[in-house]
C-alpha positions in Angstrom: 16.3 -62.2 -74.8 20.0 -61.1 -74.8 21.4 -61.6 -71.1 21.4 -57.8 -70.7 17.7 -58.2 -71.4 17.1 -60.4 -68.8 19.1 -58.7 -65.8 17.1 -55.7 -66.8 13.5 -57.4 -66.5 14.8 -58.9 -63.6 15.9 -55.4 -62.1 12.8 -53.8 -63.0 10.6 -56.6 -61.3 8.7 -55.2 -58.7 7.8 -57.9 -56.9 10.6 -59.3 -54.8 9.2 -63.1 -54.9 9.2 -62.6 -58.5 12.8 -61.9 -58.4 13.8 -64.4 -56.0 12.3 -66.7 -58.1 14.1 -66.1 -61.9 17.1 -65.4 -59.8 17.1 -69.0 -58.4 16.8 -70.8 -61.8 19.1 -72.8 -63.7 20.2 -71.2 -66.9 18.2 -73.8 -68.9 15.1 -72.9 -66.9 15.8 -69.2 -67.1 16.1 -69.2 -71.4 12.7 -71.0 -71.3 10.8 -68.1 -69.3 12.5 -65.7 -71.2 12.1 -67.6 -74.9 9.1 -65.5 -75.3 6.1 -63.3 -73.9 2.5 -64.0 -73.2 0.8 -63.3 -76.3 -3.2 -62.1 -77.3 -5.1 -65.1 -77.6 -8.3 -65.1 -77.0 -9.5 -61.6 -75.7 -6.3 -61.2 -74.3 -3.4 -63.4 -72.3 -3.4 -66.6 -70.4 -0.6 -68.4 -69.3 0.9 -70.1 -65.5 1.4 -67.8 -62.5 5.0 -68.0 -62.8 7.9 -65.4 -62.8 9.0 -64.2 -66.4 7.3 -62.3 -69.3 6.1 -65.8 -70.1 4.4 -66.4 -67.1 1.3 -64.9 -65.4 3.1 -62.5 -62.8 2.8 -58.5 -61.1 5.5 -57.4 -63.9 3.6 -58.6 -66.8 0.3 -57.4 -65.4 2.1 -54.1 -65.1 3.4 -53.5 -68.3 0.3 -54.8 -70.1 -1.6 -52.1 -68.2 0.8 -49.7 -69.7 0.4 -50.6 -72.8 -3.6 -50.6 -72.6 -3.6 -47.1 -71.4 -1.4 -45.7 -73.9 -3.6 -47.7 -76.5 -6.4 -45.9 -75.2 -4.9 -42.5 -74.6 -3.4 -42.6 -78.3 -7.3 -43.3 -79.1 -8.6 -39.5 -77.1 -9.7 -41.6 -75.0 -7.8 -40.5 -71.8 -9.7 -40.0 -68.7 -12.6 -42.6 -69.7 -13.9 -44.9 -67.2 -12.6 -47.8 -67.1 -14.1 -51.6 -65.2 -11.4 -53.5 -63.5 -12.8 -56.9 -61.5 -11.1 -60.0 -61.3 -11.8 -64.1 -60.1 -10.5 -66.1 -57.4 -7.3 -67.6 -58.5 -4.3 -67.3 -57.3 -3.2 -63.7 -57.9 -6.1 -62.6 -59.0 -6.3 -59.6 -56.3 -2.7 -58.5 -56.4 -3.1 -58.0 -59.9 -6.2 -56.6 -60.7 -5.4 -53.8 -57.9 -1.9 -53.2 -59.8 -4.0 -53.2 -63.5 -6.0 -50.6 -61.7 -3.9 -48.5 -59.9 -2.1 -48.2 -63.2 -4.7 -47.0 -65.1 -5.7 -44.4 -62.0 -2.0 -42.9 -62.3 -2.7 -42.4 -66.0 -5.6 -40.4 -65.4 -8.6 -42.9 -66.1 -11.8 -43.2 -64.1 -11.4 -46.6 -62.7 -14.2 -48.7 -61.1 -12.7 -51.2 -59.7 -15.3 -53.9 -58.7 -15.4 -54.9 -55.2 -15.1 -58.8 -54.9 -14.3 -61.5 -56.9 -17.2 -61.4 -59.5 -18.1 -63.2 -62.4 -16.6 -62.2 -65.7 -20.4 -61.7 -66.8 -20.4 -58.6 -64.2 -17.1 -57.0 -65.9 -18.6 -57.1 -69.3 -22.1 -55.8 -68.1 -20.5 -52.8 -66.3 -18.4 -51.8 -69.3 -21.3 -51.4 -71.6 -24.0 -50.2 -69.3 -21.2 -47.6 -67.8 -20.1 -46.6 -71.7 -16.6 -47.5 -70.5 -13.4 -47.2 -72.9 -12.4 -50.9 -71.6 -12.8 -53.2 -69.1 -10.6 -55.6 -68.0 -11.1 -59.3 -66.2 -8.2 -61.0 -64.1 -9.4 -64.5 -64.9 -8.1 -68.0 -66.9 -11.7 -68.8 -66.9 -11.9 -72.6 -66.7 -8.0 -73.1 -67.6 -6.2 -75.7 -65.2 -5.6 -74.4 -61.4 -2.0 -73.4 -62.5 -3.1 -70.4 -64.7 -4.0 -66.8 -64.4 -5.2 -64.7 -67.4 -5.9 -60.7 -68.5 -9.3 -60.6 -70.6 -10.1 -57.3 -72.0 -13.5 -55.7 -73.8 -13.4 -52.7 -75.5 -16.4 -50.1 -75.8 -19.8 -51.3 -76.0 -18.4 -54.5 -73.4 -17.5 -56.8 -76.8 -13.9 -58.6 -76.6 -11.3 -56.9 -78.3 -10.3 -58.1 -81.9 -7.9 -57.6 -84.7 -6.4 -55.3 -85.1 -6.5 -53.6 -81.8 -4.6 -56.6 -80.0 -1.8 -56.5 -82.3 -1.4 -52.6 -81.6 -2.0 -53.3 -78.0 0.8 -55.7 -78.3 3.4 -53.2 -79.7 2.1 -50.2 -77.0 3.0 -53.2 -74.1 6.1 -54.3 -75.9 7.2 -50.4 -75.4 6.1 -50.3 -71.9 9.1 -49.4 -69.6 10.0 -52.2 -66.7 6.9 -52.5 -64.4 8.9 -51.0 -61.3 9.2 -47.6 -63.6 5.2 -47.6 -64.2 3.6 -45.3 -62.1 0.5 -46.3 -59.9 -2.1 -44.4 -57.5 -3.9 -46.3 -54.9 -8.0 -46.8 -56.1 -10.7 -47.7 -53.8 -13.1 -50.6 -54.3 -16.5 -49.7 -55.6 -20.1 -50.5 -53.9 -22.0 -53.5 -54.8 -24.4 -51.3 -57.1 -23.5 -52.7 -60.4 -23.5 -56.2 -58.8 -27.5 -55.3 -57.9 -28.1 -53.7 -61.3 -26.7 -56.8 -62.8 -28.6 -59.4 -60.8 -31.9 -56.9 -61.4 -31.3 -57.4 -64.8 -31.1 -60.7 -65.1 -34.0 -61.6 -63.1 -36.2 -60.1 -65.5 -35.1 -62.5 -68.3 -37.6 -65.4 -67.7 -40.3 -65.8 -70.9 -42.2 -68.0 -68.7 -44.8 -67.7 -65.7 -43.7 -71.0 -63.6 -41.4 -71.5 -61.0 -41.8 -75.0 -59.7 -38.5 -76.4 -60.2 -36.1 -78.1 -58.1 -32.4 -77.1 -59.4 -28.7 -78.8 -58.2 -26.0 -76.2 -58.8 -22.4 -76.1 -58.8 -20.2 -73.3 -59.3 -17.4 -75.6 -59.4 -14.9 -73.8 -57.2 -15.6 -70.6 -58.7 -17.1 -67.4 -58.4 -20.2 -68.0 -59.6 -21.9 -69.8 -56.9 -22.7 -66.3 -54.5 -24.3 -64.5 -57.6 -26.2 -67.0 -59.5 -28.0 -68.0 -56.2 -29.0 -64.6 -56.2 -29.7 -64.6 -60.0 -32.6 -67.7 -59.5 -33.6 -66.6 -56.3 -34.3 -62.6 -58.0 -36.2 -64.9 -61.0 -38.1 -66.7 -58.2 -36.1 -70.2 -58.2 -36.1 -70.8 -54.8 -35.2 -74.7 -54.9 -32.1 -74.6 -55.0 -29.4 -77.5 -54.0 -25.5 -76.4 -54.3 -22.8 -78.9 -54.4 -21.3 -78.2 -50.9 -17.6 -79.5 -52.0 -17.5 -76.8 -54.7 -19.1 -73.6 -53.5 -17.1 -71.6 -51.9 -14.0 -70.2 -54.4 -10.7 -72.4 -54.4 -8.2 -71.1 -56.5 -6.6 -75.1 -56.1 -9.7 -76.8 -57.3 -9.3 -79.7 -55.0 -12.6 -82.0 -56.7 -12.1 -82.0 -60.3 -8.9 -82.9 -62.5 -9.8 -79.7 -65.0 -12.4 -76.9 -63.3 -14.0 -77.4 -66.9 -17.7 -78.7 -67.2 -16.8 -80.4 -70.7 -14.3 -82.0 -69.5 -15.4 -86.4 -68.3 -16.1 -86.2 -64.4 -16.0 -82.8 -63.5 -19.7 -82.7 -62.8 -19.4 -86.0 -61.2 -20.4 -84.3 -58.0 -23.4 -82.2 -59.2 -25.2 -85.2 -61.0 -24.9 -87.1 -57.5 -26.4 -84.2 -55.9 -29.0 -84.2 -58.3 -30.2 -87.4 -58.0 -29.7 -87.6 -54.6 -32.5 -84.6 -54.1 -34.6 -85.6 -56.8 -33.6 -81.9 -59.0 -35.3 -81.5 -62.4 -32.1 -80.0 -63.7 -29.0 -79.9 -62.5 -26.6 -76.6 -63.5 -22.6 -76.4 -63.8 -21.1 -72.9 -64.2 -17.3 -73.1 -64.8 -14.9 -71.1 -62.7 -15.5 -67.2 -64.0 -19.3 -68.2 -64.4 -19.5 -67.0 -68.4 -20.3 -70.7 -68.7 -23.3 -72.6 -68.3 -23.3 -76.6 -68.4 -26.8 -78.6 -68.0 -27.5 -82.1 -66.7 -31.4 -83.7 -66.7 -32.2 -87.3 -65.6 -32.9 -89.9 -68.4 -34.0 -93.7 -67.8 -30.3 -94.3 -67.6 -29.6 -92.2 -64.8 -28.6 -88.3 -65.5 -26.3 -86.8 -68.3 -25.0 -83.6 -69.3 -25.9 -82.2 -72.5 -23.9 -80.9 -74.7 -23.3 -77.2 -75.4 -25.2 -78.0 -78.9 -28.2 -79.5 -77.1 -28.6 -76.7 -74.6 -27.6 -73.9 -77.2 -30.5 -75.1 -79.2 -33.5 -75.6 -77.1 -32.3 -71.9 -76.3 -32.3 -70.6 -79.0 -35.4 -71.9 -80.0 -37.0 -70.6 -76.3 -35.4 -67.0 -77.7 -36.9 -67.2 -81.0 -40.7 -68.6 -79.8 -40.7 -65.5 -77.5 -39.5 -62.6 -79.9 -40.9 -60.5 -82.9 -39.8 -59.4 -85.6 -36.3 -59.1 -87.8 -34.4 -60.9 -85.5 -30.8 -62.7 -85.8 -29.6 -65.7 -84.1 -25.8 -67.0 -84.6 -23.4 -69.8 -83.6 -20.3 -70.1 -84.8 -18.2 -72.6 -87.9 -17.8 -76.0 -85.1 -21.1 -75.9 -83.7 -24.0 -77.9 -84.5 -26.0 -76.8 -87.8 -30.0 -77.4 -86.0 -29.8 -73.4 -85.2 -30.0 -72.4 -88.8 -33.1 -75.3 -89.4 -34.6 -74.0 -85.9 -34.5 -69.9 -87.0 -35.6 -70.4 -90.7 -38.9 -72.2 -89.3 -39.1 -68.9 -86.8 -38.5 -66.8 -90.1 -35.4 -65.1 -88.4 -32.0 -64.3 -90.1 -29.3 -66.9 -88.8 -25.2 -66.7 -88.9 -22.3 -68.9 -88.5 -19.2 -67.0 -87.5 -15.4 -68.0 -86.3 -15.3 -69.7 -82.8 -15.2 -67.6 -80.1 -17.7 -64.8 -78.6 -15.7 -61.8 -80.2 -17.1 -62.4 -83.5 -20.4 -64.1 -82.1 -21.3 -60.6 -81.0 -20.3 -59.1 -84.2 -22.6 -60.9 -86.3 -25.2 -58.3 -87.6 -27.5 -56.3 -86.5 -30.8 -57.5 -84.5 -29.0 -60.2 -82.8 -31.2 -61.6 -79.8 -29.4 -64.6 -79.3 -25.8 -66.6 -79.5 -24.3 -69.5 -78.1 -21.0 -71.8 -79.6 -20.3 -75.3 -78.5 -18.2 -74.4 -75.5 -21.2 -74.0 -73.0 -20.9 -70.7 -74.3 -24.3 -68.6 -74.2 -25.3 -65.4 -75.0 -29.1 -64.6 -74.1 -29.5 -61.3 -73.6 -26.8 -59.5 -76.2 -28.6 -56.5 -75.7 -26.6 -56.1 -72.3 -23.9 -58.5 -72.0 -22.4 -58.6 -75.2 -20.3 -62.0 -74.1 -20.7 -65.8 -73.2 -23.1 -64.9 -70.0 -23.4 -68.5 -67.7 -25.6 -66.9 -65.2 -28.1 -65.4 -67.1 -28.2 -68.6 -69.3 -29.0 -70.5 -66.0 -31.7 -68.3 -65.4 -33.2 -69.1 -69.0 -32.6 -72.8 -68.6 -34.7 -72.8 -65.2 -37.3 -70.7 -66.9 -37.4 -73.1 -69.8 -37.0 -76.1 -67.5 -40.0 -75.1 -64.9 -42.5 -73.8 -68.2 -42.0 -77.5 -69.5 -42.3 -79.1 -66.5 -45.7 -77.4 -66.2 -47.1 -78.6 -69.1 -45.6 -82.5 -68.6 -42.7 -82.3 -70.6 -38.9 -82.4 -70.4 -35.5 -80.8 -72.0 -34.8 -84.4 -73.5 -38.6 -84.6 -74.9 -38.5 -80.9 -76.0 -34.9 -81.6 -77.9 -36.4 -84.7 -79.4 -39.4 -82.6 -80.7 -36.8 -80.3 -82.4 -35.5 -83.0 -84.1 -38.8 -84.7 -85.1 -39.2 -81.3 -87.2 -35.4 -80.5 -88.5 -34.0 -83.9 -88.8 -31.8 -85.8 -86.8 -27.9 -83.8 -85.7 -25.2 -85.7 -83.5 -22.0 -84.0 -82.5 -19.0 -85.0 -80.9 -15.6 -83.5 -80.3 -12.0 -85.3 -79.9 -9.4 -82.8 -78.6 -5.8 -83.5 -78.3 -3.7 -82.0 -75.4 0.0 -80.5 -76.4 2.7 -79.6 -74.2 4.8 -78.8 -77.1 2.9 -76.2 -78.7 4.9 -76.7 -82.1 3.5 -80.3 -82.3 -0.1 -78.8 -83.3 1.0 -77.0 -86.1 2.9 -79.8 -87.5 -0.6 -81.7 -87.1 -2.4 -79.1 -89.0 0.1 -79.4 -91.8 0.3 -82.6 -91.4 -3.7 -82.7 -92.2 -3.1 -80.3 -95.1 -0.5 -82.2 -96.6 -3.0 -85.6 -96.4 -6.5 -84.5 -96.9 -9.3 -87.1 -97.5 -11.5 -87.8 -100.2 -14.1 -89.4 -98.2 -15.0 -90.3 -94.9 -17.5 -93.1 -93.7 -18.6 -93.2 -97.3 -19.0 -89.4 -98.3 -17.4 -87.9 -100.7 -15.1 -84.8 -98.8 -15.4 -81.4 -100.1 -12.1 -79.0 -97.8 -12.3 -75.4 -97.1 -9.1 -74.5 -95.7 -9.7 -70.9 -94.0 -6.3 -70.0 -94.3 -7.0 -69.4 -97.8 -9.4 -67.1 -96.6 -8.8 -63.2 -97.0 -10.2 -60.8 -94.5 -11.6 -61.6 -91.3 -13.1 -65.3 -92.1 -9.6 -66.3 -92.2 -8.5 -68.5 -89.5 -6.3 -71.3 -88.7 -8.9 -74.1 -89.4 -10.0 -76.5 -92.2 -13.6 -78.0 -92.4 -14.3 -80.9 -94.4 -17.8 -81.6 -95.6 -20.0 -84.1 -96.7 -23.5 -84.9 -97.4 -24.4 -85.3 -94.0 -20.9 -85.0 -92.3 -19.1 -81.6 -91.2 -15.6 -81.9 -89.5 -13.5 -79.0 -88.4 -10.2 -79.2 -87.6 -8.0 -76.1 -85.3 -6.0 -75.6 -83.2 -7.9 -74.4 -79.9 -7.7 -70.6 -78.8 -7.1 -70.9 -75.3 -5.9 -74.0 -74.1 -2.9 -76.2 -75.5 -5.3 -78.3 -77.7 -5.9 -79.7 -81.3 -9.8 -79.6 -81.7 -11.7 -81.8 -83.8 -15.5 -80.6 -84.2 -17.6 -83.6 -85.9 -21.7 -83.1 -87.0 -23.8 -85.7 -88.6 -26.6 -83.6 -89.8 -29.6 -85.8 -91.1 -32.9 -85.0 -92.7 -35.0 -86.7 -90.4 -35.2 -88.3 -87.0 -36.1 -92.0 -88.1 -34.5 -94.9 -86.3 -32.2 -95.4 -89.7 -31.1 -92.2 -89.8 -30.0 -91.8 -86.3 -28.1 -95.3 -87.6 -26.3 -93.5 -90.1 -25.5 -90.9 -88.0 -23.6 -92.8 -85.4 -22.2 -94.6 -88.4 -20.7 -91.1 -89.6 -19.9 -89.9 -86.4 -17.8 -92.8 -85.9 -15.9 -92.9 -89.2 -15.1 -89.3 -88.4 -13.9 -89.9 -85.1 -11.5 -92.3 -86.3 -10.2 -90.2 -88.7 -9.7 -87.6 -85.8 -7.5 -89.8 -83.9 -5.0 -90.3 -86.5 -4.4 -86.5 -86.8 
């Protein structure tokens, strides 16, 4: 920005910390906030509370505000309801009330949720209220630092192309936030909190409820509502992780508030064990999430999001009729498609991320991706749902533990029918943002011809045209699948490795680890 540029964002600041701040920068430290804005990632923007249009801050939440409502309003859409909710991070209540006092002055019909919530809750009130938009102040499970804007169109699915980029220009014309006219908006009641958790409860398949359950909302806001969630279902036995329960915006226990990420469930397992739980469950801060740990001979693990996303999907599928679609997406593991063929349902891969998951076709009863990302009941939440995919788990969990089985023994039977599958996933963190597209062309530049032993076939979906296009190249074997991207929402290179075999025998698990770990040296070297 031009220095005339900058004294004018500065004067239209309305927040005078905000100003304080940019005005007590060095000249280095003042080009870098201003080198660029907050751009649509993932459903919308993420970036650190910090003063600037690069930065998480009142102005920014202002302007994009603006530019969502003339979006809309250009759309006749003017004077629709709009859901406004937000976490528990820091600034999470100053700027949801600014998004929606915007949006009042505008003329919209605002419900504006009453407490920190899960994200779930936002995108369960915009499609049950047939709202234009709703909007979720949240970074999800982004380090303590960050704040973040998600938004869902009608129907309560995440935005996508090309409705960001025009958001983008409508925000890029917004005047300075102090010049953007607001109205005070009252909170609404707890009914679509109840309608929610009503909802939810009914989701069980199964008749059983003897299960002992350790849960963690891991600082979030998730901890209030999915007690309520299991207790509605009938799960009564239910431990919490003291340490995490209550919402702290600082995150004081873990090093990431992330469930994938090595220790952050530390805590839960010990609880787990501790109390003797059957399963132990991990939401991650905004509670769209949903991570599961179960005891083994070796003490308790979490599975991964593939292992969980399965069994799932296969508890969907055994309790449904009919022409019926489940979907994953591009990095996840392959069992789904094996799983739904033997179900005789439809079955789609699709881009990462729960935008497109939603969008696969029609009949969809089911979704999940890698990320501890589930969606169990697209029918109402149309979005990565953690508590209602707790609620499953404990009803899957509890039916199996009537009849003397476990997740781990269930899994293994899955695989005694469709063949042995192993993933694994090396992600390396940036903070120069520029260095992961030199990896990816790097990659490009330098593709193999084989990897532990296979012979490498490359689909680069930048070559792609129309919506499959992406920033990502999968490289395929016989038995191995890797996919390489840069991630959506954190400052990441992602590296998604499957070993997909045609049975479960002691040599083919073999080979698997033998693939797994040929392509996991490759990944390091990107």
């Amino acid at each position: 920005m031009s220095p005339a540029a900058v004294t004018a964002w500065i004067d239209g600041d309305p927040d005078p910390a905000s100003r304080a701040e940019l005005l007590g920068l060095s000249a280095a430290e003042l080009a870098e906030r201003f080198s660029q804005h907050l751009r649509f990632g993932t459903a919308g923007i993420r970036g650190p509370v910090r003063a600037g249009p690069n930065g998480m801050n009142l102005a920014v939440v202002i302007r994009t505000t603006a530019g969502i409502s003339s979006w809309l309003t250009r759309r006749c859409l003017g004077g629709s309801i709009v859901v406004v909710g937000r976490d528990a991070r820091r600034g999470s209540e100053a700027f949801s009330r600014a998004a929606a006092e915007v949006l009042a002055a505008a003329g919209f019909r605002v419900v504006f949720l009453p407490r920190p919530l899960p994200t779930p809750v936002v995108a369960y009130s915009t499609r049950l209220l047939g709202a234009a938009a709703g909007i979720q102040i949240t970074a999800s499970h982004n380090p303590p630092g960050d704040n973040g804007y998600k938004v869902y169109l009608d129907g309560g699915a995440q935005l996508v192309a090309p409705a960001d980029n025009e958001i983008e220009r409508e925000i890029a014309a917004a005047p300075p936030a102090a010049s953007v006219p607001r109205k005070p908006v009252e909170a609404a009641d707890s009914q679509l909190v109840g309608k929610y958790l009503q909802r939810v409860a009914g989701l069980p398949k199964g008749q059983h409820r003897r299960l002992r359950i350790a849960l963690t909302p891991m600082h979030g806001v998730g901890g209030e509502v999915a007690l309520a969630a299991l207790r509605d279902a009938g799960f009564t036995d239910v431990h919490t992780v003291r340490e995490q329960f209550e919402p702290d915006p600082a995150f004081p226990t873990v090093a990431f508030p992330n469930p994938e990420e090595a220790g952050a469930a530390d805590l839960l397992l010990a609880l787990a064990a501790d109390v003797g739980a059957d399963i132990a469950i991990a939401l991650d801060p905004d509670a769209d999430r949903c991570a599961v740990g179960v005891p083994t001979e070796n003490g308790w693990r979490m599975l991964t999001g593939d292992e969980t996303g399965v069994l799932l999907g296969d508890y969907v599928l055994r309790h449904t009729a009919g022409d019926r679609l489940v979907a994953t997406t591009i990095v996840s593991s392959s069992l789904l498609g094996r799983v739904a063929a033997a179900h005789g349902a439809r079955y789609a891969e699709t881009l990462t991320g729960f935008k497109w998951l939603v969008r696969a076709g029609d009949g969809l009863v089911y979704a999940y991706e890698e990320a501890l990302g589930i969606c169990a009941d697209p029918d109402t939440v149309r979005d990565k749902d953690g508590i209602s995919a707790a609620v499953l788990v404990a009803d899957l969990a509890a039916t199996l533990k009537a009849e003397g089985r476990t997740l781990t023994g269930a899994l293994h039977g899955l695989m005694d029918v469709h063949g042995f599958h192993q993933t694994a996933q090396i992600s390396r963190r940036f903070t120069d943002l520029t260095a992961i597209s030199a990896a990816m062309q790097k990659l490009r530049h330098a593709l193999p011809r084989e990897i532990g032993g296979e012979t490498i076939t490359v689909n680069d979906l930048t070559a792609v045209r129309g919506p499959g296009r992406t920033d990502a190249i999968i490289l395929r074997g016989e038995h191995l699948r890797v996919v390489v991207r840069p991630s959506g929402t954190e400052p990441k290179l992602k590296c998604y490795i499957e070993a997909a075999m045609d049975d479960n025998s002691a040599a083919a698990q073999e080979a698997a680890k033998t693939l797994i770990s040929a392509a996991t040296e490759f990944a390091a070297q990107l």
